[in-house]
MIDRENDO-540308 format. One record per residue (C-alpha): x, z, y. Coordinates in pm, whole numbers, padded with zeros to 5 digits, always signed. Layout:
N
XZY...
This chain:
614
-01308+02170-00620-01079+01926-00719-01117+01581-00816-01092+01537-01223-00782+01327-01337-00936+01001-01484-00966+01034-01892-00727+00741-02071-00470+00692-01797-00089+00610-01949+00080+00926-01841+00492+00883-01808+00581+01217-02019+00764+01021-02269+01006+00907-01989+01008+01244-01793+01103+01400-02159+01419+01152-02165+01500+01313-01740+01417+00956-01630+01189+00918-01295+00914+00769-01317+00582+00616-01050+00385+00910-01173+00332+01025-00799+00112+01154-00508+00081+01011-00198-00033+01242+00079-00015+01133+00486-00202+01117+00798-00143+00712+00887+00163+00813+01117+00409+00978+00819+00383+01001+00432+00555+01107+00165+00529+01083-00243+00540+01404-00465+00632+01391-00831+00459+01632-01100+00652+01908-01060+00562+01886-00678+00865+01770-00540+00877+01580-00208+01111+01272-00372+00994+01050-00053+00950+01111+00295+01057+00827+00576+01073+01025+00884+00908+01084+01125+00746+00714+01036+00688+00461+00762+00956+00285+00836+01231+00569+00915+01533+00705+00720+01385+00905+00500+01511+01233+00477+01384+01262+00102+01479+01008-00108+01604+01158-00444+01301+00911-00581+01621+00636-00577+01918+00859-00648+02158+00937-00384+02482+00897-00507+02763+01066-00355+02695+01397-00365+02829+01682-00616+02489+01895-00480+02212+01691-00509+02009+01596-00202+01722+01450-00032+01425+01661-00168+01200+01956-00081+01080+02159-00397+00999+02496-00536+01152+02623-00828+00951+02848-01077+01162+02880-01365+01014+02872-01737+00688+02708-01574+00439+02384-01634+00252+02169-01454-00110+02211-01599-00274+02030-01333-00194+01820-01071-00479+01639-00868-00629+01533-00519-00856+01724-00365-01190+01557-00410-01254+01347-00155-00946+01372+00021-00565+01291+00099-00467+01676+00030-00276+01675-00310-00278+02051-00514-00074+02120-00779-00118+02408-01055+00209+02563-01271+00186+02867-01495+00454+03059-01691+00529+03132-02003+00414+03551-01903+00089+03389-01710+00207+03404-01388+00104+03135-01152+00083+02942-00846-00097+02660-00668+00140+02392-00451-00106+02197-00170+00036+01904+00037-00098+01741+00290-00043+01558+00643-00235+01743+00907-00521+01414+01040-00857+01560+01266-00983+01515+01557-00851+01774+01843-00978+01762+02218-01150+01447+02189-00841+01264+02027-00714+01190+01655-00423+01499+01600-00194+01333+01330+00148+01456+01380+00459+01358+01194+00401+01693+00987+00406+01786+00579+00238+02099+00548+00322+02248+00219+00094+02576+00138+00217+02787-00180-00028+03030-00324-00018+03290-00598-00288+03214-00848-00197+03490-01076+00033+03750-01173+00357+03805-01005+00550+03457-01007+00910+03442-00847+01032+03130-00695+01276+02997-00492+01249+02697-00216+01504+02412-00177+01476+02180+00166+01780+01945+00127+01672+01658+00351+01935+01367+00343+02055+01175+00587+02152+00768+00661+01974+00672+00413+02109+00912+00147+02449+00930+00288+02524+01288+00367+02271+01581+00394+02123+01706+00687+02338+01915+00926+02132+02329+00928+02001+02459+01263+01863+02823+01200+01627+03009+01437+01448+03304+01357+01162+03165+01193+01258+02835+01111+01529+02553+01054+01585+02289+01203+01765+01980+01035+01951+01743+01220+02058+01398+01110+02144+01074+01363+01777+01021+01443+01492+01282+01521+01511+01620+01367+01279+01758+01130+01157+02152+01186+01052+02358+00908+00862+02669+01034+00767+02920+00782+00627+03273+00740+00930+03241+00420+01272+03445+00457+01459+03202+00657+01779+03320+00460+01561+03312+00120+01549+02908+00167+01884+02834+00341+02051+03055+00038+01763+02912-00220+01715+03259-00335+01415+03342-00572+01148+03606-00416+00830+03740-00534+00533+03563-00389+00265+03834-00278-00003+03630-00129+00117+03272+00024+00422+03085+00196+00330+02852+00420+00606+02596+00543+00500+02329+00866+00761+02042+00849+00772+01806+01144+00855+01765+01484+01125+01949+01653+00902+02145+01855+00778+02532+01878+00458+02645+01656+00159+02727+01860+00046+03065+01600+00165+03197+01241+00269+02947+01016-00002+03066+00778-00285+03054+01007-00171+02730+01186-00128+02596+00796-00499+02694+00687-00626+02583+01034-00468+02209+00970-00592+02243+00612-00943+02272+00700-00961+02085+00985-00827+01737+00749-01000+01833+00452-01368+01806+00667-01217+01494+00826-01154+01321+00475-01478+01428+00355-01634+01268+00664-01447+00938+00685-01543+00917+00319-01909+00991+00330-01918+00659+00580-01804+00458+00307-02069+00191+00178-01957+00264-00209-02058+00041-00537-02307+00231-00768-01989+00253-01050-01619+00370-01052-01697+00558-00728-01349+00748-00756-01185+00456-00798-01271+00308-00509-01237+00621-00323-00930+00692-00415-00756+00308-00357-00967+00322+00004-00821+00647+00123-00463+00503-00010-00490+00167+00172-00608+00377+00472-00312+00598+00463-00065+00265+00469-00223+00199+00809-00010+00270+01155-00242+00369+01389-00013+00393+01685+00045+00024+01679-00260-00088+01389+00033-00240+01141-00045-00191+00814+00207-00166+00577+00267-00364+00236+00360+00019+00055+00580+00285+00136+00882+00248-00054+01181+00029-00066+01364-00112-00375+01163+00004-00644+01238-00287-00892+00949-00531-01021+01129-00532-01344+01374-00323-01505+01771-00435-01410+01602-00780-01196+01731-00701-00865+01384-00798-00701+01473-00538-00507+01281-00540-00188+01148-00337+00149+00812-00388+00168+00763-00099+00444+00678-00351+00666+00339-00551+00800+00267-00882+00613+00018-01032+00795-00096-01198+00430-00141-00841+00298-00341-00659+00600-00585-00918+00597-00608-00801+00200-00614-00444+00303-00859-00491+00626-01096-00727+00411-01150-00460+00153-01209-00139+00399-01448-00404+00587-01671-00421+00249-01701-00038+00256-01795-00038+00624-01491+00128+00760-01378-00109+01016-01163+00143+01188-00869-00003+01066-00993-00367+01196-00990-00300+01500-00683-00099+01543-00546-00428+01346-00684-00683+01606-00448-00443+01874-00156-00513+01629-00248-00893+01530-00289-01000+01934-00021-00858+02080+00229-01019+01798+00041-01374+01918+00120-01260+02280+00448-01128+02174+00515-01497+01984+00427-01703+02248+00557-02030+02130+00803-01909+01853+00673-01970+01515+00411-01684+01377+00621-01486+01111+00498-01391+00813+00605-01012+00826+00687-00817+01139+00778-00410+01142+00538-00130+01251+00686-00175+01575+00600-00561+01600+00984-00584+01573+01035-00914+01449+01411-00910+01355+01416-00733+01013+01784-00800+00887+01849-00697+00539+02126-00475+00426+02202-00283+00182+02203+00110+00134+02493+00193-00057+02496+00596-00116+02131+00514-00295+02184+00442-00649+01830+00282-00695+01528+00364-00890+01674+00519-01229+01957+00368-01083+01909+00043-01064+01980-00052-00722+02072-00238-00440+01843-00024-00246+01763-00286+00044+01663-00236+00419+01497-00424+00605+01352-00789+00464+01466-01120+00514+01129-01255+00452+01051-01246+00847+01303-01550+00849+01096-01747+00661+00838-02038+00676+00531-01929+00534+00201-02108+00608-00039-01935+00498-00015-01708+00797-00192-01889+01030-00549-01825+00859-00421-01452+00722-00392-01390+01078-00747-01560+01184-00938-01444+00854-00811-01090+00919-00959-01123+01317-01332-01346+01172-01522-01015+01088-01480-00851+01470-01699-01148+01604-01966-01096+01366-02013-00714+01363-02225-00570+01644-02168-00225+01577-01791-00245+01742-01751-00070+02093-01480-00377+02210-01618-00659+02010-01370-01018+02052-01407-01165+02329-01362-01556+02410-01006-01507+02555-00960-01364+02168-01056-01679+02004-00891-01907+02240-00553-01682+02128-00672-01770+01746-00712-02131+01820-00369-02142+01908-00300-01997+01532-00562-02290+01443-00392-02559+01617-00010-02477+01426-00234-02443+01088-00313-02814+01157+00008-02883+01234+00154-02724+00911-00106-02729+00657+00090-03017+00446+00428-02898+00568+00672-02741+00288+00721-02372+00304+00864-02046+00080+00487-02009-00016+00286-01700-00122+00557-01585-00383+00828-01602-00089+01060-01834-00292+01389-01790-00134+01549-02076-00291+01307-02400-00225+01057-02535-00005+00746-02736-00097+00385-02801+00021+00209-02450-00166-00123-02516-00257-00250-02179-00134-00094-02205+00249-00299-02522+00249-00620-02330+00149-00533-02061+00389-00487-02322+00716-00815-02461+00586-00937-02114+00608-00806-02083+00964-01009-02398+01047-01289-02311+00919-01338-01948+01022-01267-02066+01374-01578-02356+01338-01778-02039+01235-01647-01808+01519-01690-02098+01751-02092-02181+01664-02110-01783+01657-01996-01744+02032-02206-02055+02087-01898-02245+02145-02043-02576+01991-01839-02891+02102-01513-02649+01993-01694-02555+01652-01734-02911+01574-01358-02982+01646-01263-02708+01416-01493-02846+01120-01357-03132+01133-01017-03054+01124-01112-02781+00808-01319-03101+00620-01008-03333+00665-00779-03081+00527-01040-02993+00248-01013-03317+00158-00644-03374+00156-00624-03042-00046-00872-03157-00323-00655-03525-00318-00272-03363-00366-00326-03074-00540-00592-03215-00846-00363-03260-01117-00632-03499-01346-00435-03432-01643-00403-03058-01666-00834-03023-01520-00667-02816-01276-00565-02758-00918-00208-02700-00887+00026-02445-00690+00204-02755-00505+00084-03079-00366+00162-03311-00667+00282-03074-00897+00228-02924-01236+00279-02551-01250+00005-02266-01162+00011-02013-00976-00217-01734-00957-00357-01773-00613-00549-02035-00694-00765-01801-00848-00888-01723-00526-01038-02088-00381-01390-01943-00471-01300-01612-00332-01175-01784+00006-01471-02042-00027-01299-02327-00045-01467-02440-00361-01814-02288-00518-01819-02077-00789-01960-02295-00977-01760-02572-00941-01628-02724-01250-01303-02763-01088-01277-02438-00997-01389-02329-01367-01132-02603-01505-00886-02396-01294-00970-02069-01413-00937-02127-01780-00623-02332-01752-00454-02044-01532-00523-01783-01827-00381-02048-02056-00072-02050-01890-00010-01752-01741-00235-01449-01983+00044-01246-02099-00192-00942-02316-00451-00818-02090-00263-00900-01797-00145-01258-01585+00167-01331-01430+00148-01507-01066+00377-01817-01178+00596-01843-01502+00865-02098-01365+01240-02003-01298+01260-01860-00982+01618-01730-00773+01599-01427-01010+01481-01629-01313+01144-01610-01503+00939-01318-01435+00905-01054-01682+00654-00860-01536+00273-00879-01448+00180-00868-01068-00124-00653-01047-00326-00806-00849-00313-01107-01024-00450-00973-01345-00745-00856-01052-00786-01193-00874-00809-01300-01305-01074-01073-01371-01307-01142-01021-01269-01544-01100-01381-01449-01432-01724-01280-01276-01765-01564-01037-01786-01805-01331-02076-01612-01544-01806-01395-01762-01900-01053-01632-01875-00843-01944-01546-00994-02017-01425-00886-01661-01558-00557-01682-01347-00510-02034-01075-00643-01852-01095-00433-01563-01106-00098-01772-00799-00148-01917-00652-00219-01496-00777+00120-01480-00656+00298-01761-00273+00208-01617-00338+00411-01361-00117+00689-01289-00288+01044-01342-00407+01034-00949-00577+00685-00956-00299+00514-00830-00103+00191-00875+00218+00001-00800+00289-00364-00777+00381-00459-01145+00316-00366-01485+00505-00450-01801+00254-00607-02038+00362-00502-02339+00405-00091-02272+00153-00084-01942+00472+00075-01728+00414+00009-01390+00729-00119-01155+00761-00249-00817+00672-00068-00461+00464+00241-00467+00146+00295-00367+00077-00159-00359-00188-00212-00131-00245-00537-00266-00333-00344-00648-00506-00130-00484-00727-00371-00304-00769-00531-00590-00960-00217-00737-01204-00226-00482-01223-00619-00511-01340-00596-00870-01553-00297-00873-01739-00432-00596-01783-00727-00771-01851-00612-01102-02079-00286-01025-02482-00296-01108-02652-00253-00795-02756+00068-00651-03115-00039-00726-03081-00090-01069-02886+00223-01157-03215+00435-01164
C-alpha cells in the first residue's frame, strides 16, 4: 500500500507543461547517500557516494557543455504518464506508476538499501532502482549518463558482463543488473517480461542475482522504516505530515560521523535571477540543533546521540580556535567557495556554488546551538552512553566564549555577509548556553557551577531585555539598539527566554506580522541586504509565525495558517526553503530541514491531544 498524495497540494504541471524544472521531487536515501527523483522518475540528483560528493546526477541544475545531455539515470517509456507517484507508506522507498496510451504499464521503485545485517546498520552508498511490469507488454529503454566534475564531462564506461562500471576522478559507481548490458550502454528499447532490477553503488562484486539481492534489500528497509516509525511518539493530527518531514530530516543525517546536513542540494536559488545561490550540503550547528530538537519530541533520539559524536569531537577538534558556525560531514572546517562552471543553474540560473564561505564567519549564536543541541542527553535516562561530566566541562568551555561574545557584533542568524552588529537572537542563544548549562549543572548535582552559570544567563537576560527593547515600536528588536525585525525573535518564548505570556513578547509578535506578513506568509527581515530586499518568504518563518501565534492564545488562527504551509507542499509532503507569496512556488535548497522541522514544530503544537480525540 502506498501512502495517499495529500488532497490540495500546488502541483508544478503548469511549469513542467512550459519544459521548465521544477522542486516537485522525491527524496529517497539511507543517511550515507541520497538522491532526488523528478515525476517522470528520473534520478536528477545524486552526490556520490556521499552528501557532500560530486554528484554524478545533476541534470536538476543543467549541465552545460554537452551536445548529449548528461548527468541522469531514467527510463524511457514512450507515449506514457505518470498517474501516480508516491512514498511507500511509512517509508523512504519512493514508487512510481506510468501507463500508455494502449494500457501498458509499469511501476518504477527507488530506494537506498538501510537494515540491520549481522548485528550492524547495512546502509551502503547504493540506489536500487526495481522496474516492474504492471500490465500489458510495455517497451522501454534505460539511460545511466552519470556526469562527472561537477557536470563537466560524463563518466568514462567500464563494461563487464553483467554490469558497468563508471569511472570519473573520484570513486566509481557500479551498476549491476539482470538488464542487457548492451540494451543500456546502446539505450535500446526492450520488452519488459517480468522486472529489471539495477543495484547502483560501490565498485564492488554482487553477492546473488541482481533481482533477488534487489527484493532482499527491498524488504529488509521497508520493515526497517516501518519499525523506526512505529517508535515515533506522533501528535493525534496530521500524522503523515509529521511522518513524512521526520523520515526526511532523518535521511539528512550522516551517521558515519552524526553531521546533519542543512539539505541536499547546492544553488537552488531563494528567488528567481537573486544569485542567493548557496551550498547548504553542509552541518550548521544552528540547524542540527533544529533538526535534533524536533526528532527528540517524537522520541527518536538516535540521531542525538550520533550528533553528540559529531558536536564533541568538532570542540576537541577546535581546541582554542573560534567554534564555526558550519563545518562539512567530515568535520572539515575549511569550506572554500567556488564556483561550478559547466552547471548552468536551476532553470539556469546559476552560479552553481561549492563549498560555503559561511564557515569564515562570526556567528554567535553557536555557542548555545551547540550546548542546546547536547541539554537533552543529560536528562534522558533511557540512553546506553548518557553525558558524562568530562561532557559538560567540554560545553562549559562553549559557555565561557558565549559570555565572552554575547554583546559582540557578528554576521547574525541571516549570515549577512556585508556588516557586523550585536544580533538580537545570538544574544538569546548565549543566554541559552548559560542557562542550559545552570540546568545541566543542578542536574549532575554540580551546584556551586550551576549557580555560576545562572548568574551569568540572568546578567545577560538582563542586558538583552535593556538593548534590544525598542520602547517606541512595543517591540524587541533584531539588533542591540536598533529598529528593524527579524523573524527570530519569534522564538524568545520558544527558547524560554521570555513567557508566553509576556506582553513583551505579545507586543513582539504582533509588530513582527506588521512588518514582515507578506499574504499568508512572513519574511525573516525586509531591510536591504548584499543581494538587496528579499523577495521571497523563508519557510520556517511563516512556522516560527504561526507557533508564536499558539503560544499567545490564537490557536485557530494558527491552525488556518498552518493548512495553507501544508497545502504548498509538493505532491510527496515535502518542502524547500522559500516560497513566493504571491503564486506559493517554492525556491531555495531541497528537501530544508529547517521547513521541515517546522512541520513537526507546529503540528505538535497545534494538535488536540490524544485523549481528547475519542
Amino acid at each position: 500500500m502506498a501512502e495517499s498524495a495529500n488532497q490540495g497540494l500546488a502541483t508544478p504541471a503548469t511549469l513542467e507543461g512550459m519544459g521548465m524544472t521544477t522542486l516537485d521531487l522525491g527524496l529517497v536515501g539511507n543517511c550515507r547517500t541520497s538522491a532526488l527523483i523528478n515525476r517522470d522518475a528520473a534520478i536528477v540528483w545524486w552526490c556520490y557516494p556521499y552528501f557532500d560528493s560530486d554528484p554524478i546526477c545533476c541534470s536538476l541544475l543543467e549541465p552545460a557543455q554537452h551536445t548529449v545531455p548528461t548527468g541522469f539515470i531514467d527510463v524511457q517509456f514512450d507515449g506514457a504518464e505518470l498517474v501516480d507517484q508516491q512514498y511507500e507508506r511509512n517509508s523512504a522507498i519512493l514508487a512510481s506508476r506510468f501507463v500508455d496510451e494502449a494500457g501498458n504499464s509499469i511501476e518504477i521503485i527507488d530506494f537506498a538499501p538501510r537494515f540491520y545485517l549481522h548485528g550492524r546498520m547495512f546502509s551502503p552508498s547504493m540506489l536500487v532502482r526495481i522496474i516492474r511490469r504492471t500490465a500489458g507488454r510495455p517497451r522501454i529503454a534505460i539511460r545511466v549518463r552519470p556526469a562527472v566534475d561537477y557536470g563537466a564531462s560524463a563518466a568514462e564506461v567500464r563494461c563487464g558482463a553483467h554490469h558497468l562500471s563508471y569511472v570519473g576522478s573520484s570513486q566509481a559507481m557500479r551498476l549491476t543488473t539482470d538488464a542487457s548490458v548492451i540494451a543500456i550502454t546502446d539505450e535500446r528499447p526492450f520488452f519488459l517480461q517480468d522486472s529489471v532490477t539495477l543495484l547502483m553503488g560501490p565498485d564492488q562484486t554482487v553477492d546473488g542475482t541482481p533481482s533477488e539481492v534487489g527484493r532482499s534489500f527491498y524488504e529488509n528497509t521497508r520493515k526497517y522504516w516501518h519499525r523506526w516509525v512505529r517508535n515515533l511518539a506522533v501528535p493525534f493530527e496530521w500524522q503523515d505530515v509529521v511522518i513524512r518531514s521526520a523520515i526526511t530530516l532523518k535521511l539528512n543525517a550522516f551517521d558515519d560521523t552524526g553531521a546533519i546536513v542543512a539539505a541536499v542540494t547546492t544553488s537552488i536559488p531563494e528567488a528567481p535571477h537573486s544569485g542567493r545561490n548557496w551550498d547548504y550540503r553542509y552541518c550548521w550547528l544552528r540547524d542540527a540543533y533544529f533538526v535534533v530538537n524536533a526528532l527528540n519530541s517524537l522520541g527518536a533520539t538516535g540521531t542525538m546521540e550520533r550528533y553528540l559524536g559529531y558536536i564533541f569531537n568538532i570542540i576537541a577538534d577546535t581546541r582554542d580556535a573560534p567554534l564555526q558556525p558550519v563545518y562539512s560531514i567530515r568535520r572539515e572546517a575549511a569550506l572554500d567557495e567556488r564556483v561550478a562552471p559547466a552547471l548552468a543553474g536551476y532553470r539556469g540560473m546559476g552560479p552553481v556554488r561549492v563549498g560555503n564561505l559561511a564557515y569564515h564567519q562570526i556567528q554567535n549564536d553557536v555557542f548555545g546551538a551547540a550546548v542546546m543541541a547536547s541539554t537533552h542527553a543529560f536528562f534522558d535516562n533511557r540512553l546506553e552512553r548518557p553525558p558524562d561530566m568530562r561532557m559538560f566541562h567540554d560545553l562549559e568551555r562553549l559557555g565561557e566564549q558565549a559570555v565572552k561574545n554575547y554583546n559582540v557584533p557578528d554576521a547574525g542568524i541571516w549570515e549577512l555577509r556585508g556588516a557586523k552588529r550585536i544580533h538580537t537572537f545570538s544574544s538569546i542563544m548565549c543566554w541559552a548556553a548559560c542557562d542550559r548549562l545552570a540546568s545541566i549543572a543542578i542536574r549532575l548535582k554540580l551546584h556551586e557551577r550551576g549557580a555560576v552559570w545562572t548568574a551569568h544567563a540572568q546578567q545577560i537576560h538582563q542586558v538583552i531585555c535593556d538593548a534590544a527593547w525598542n520602547e517606541e515600536l512595543g517591540s524587541f528588536v533584531s539588533t542591540f539598539g536598533g529598529e528593524r525585525l527579524d523573524a527570530s525573535l519569534l522564538l524568545m518564548a520558544e527558547f524560554q527566554f521570555l513567557a508566553p505570556d509576556d506582553p513583551r513578547f505579545v507586543g513582539t509578535v504582533n509588530v513582527i506580522e506588521k512588518h514582515l506578513r507578506r499574504g499568508d506568509y512572513l519574511l525573516r527581515y525586509d531591510e536591504e541586504d548584499d543581494f538587496g530586499l528579499p523577495e521571497t518568504a523563508f519557510l520556517v518563518c511563516t512556522l516560527w509565525w504561526i507557533i508564536a501565534l499558539a503560544q499567545i492564545g490564537q490557536k485557530e488562527r494558527a491552525r488556518d495558517l498552518f493548512e495553507q504551509v501544508l497545502a504548498k507542499r509538493n505532491h510527496l509532503g515535502l518542502l524547500s526553503e522559500d516560497v513566493v507569496p504571491g503564486s506559493g512556488e517554492q525556491w531555495g535548497n531541497f528537501p530544508q530541514t529547517y521547513s521541515m522541522v517546522g512541520l513537526i514544530q507546529c503540528a505538535a503544537r497545534l494538535s488536540i491531544s490524544w485523549n481528547d480525540a475519542y
